[in-house]
N, C-alpha and C positions, 0 to 999 in steps of 0.2 A: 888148042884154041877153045876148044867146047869148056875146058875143065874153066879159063879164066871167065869165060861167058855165065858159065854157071855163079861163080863164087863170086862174081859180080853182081847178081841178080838178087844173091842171098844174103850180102852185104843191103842191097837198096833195100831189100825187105824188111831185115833188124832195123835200117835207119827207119823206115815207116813206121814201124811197131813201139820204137821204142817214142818216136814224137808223139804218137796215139797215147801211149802210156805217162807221158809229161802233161798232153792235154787232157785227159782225165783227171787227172791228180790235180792240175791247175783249176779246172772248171768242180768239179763234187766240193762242197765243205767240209773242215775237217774232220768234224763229230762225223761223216759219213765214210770217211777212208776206213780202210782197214785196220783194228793196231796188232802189234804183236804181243802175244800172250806167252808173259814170262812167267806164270806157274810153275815152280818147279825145274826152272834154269838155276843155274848158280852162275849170281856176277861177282866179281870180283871189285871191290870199289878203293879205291888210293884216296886217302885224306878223307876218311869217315869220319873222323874225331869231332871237324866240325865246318861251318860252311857250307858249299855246293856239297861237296861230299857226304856230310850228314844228311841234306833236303832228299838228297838222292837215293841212300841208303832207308829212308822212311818209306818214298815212294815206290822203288822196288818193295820193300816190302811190303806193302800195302797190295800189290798185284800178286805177290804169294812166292815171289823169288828166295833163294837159299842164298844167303850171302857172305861174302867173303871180306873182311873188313879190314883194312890196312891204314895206318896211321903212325906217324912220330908220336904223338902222344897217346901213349899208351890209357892213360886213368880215363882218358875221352871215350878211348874206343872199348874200353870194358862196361863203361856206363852205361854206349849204345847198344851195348851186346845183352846185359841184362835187362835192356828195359825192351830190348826185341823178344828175348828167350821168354819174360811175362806173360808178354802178347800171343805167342805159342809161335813167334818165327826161328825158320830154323837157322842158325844162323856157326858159320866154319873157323 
């Protein structure tokens, strides 16, 4: 009886913490949240050649990520690749 009393309690407590944590994030602006620093992550990106794919492949790299570049169209994604490899990103 103690143990479901317990892990009842522990449950109300994530629910409180976690609404705290939504009302944070709701209330600060975004320029003030946190972001994550993908320095030296490796993403993998589908459809870099061009589109979302490519905007997205710039902007990681632009944040300093090592990327990984996947496309049907191959002459796209060599283009993207030398014109990153220029810029000194590293790119897989």
């Amino acid at each position: 009886m103690f143990d479901l009393i317990l892990e009842a309690l522990l449950l109300f407590i994530d629910l409180i913490r976690f609404h705290l944590i939504s009302l944070y994030k709701y209330v600060l602006p975004y320029s003030l949240l946190p972001k994550k620093d993908f320095h030296g992550k490796r993403i993998l990106i589908t459809g870099a050649g061009s589109g979302l794919g490519k905007l997205l492949s710039r902007k990681f790299a632009a944040q300093g990520a090592e990327l990984i570049l996947w496309d049907i169209n191959l002459k796209s994604v060599d283009e993207l690749k030398d014109e990153f490899k220029s810029n000194g990103v590293k790119v897989g």
